[in-house]
C-alpha positions as CSV (number, residue, x, y, z in Angstrom):
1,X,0.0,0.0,0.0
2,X,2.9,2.3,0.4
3,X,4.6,1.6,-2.5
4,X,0.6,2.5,-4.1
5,X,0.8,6.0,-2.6
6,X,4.6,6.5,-3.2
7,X,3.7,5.9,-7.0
8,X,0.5,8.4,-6.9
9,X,2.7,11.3,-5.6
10,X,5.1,10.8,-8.6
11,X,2.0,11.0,-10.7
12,X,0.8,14.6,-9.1
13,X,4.2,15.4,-8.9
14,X,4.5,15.5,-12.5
15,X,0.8,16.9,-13.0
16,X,2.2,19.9,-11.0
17,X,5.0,20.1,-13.2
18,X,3.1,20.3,-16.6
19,X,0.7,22.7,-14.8
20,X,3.0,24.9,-13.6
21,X,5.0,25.0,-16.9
22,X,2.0,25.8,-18.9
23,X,1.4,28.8,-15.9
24,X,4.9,29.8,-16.7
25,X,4.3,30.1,-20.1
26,X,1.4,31.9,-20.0
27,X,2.5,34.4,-17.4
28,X,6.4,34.6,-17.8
29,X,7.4,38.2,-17.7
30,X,10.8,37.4,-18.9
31,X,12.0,36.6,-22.4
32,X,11.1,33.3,-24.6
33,X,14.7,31.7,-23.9
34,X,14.8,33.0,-20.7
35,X,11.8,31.2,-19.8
36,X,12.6,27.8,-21.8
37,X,16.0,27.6,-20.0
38,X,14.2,28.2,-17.0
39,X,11.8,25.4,-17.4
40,X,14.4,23.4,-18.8
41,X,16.6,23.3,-15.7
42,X,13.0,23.1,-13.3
43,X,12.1,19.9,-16.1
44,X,15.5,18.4,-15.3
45,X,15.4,19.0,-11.8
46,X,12.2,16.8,-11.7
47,X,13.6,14.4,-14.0
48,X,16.1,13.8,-11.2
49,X,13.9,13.8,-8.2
50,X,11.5,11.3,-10.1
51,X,15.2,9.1,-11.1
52,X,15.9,9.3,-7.3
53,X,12.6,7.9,-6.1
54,X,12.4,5.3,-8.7
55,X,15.9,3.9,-7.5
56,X,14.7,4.0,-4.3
57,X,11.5,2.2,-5.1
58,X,13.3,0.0,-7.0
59,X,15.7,-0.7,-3.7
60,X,12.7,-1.1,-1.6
61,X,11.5,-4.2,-4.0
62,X,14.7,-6.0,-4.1
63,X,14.7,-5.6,0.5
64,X,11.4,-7.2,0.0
65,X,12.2,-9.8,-2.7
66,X,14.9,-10.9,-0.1
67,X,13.0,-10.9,3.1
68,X,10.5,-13.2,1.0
69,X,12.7,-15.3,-0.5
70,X,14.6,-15.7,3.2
71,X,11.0,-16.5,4.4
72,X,10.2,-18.9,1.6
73,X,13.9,-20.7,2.1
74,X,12.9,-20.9,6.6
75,X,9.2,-22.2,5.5
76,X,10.9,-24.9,3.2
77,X,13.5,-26.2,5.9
78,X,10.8,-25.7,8.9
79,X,8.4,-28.1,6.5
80,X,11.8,-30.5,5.7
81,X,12.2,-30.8,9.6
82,X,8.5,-31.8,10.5
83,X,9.0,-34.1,7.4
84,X,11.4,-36.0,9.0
85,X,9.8,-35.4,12.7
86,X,7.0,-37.5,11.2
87,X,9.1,-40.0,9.1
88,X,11.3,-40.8,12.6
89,X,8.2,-40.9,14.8
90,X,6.6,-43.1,12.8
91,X,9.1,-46.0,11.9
92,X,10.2,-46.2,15.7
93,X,6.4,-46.7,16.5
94,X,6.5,-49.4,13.5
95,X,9.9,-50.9,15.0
């Protein structure tokens, strides 16, 4: 569920970007290529948070891929040890 909401601000994140470059456009008191290098280094600077999140979303999955595959690997010997609980219990109540 976090990982949901972590993904949803990314989306508004860059809804506010496109919004606020079309403002900037619209309003921008300065000159045409002052204004495109100005939203050129704000576009990058997004760019870069939304690279920085996505590698840290991306580390998140791999710390749960390995907490799950670490469960999986404790659930398979816990399940190997009953196995031979139940193989040992019963051939000494055969023998």
């Amino acid at each position: 569920m976090a990982d949901q909401d972590y993904g949803n601000r990314a989306v508004w994140f860059m809804a506010g970007i496109a919004i606020g470059a079309t403002v900037a456009l619209l309003y921008a008191p300065a000159t045409g290529e002052h204004t495109r290098r100005q939203l050129a280094r704000r576009a990058q600077k997004g760019r870069d948070v939304l690279a920085d999140s996505g590698g840290d979303l991306l580390d998140r999955g791999r710390e749960m891929y390995e907490r799950g595959r670490k469960l999986a690997d404790e659930a398979a010997d816990m399940f190997e040890r009953g196995r031979k609980i139940v193989e040992s219990t019963a051939s000494n109540l055969k023998g």
